[in-house]
N, C-alpha and C positions, 0 to 999 in steps of 0.2 A: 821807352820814350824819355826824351829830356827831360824839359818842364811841361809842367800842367798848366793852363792859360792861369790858376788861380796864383799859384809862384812866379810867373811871368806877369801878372798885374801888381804882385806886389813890389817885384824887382822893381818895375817902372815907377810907379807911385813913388816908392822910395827914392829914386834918383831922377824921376822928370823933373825940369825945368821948370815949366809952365803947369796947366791944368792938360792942356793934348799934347803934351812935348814925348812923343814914341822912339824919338831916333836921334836924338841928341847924344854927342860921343859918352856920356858918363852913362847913358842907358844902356848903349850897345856893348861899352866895355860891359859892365855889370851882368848883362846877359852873358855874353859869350865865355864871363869866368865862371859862373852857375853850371854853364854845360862844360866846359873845360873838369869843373870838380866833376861831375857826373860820369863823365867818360875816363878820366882818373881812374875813381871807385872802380868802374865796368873792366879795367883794364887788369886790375888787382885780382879782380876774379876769373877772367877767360884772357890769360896770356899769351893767346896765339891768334888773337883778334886783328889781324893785322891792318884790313879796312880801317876800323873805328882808330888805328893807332896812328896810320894818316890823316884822319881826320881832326883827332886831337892836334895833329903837328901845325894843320892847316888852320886850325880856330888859335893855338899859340900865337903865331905869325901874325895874323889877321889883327889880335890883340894889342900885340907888340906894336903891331904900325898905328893903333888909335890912340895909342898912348902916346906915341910919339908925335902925333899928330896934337893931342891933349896937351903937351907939356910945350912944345911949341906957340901953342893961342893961349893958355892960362895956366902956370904953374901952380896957382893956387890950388885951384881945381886940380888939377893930377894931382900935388900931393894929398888930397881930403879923400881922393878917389884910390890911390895908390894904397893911404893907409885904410883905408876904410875896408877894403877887397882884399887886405894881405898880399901882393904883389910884391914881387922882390926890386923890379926894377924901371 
């Protein structure tokens, strides 16, 4: 399994907006590099995972365009989020 809702409350906490802010792009990025790392690790160990290695490719992609969507409406924000997540780019 990914995350447990307990690491998924604290992602959010950590980067909502608001007090009910679930879906705002710095939330979503932040989720989807949590699982990004996760399925990394998984892949380190079962090297012929090939599902879960489309899948990573797919949450990559997915990342990539919110971030681009991020840096587009507020650069600040991407860079706090960029460096904050380790993100190269």
């Amino acid at each position: 399994m990914a995350l447990d809702q307990a690491k998924k409350q604290e992602i959010i906490a950590k980067y909502a907006r608001g007090e009910n802010d679930t879906g705002s792009t710095e939330v979503q990025i932040a989720l989807i590099t949590e699982r990004i790392i996760y399925l990394t690790e998984h892949l380190k160990i079962n090297k012929k995972d090939h599902s879960s290695r489309l899948g990573l490719l797919k949450l990559v992609g997915q990342r990539k365009r919110l971030m681009r969507y991020l840096k587009s409406r507020d650069l600040a924000r991407w860079n706090i989020i960029k460096t904050d997540m380790g993100i190269r780019g």
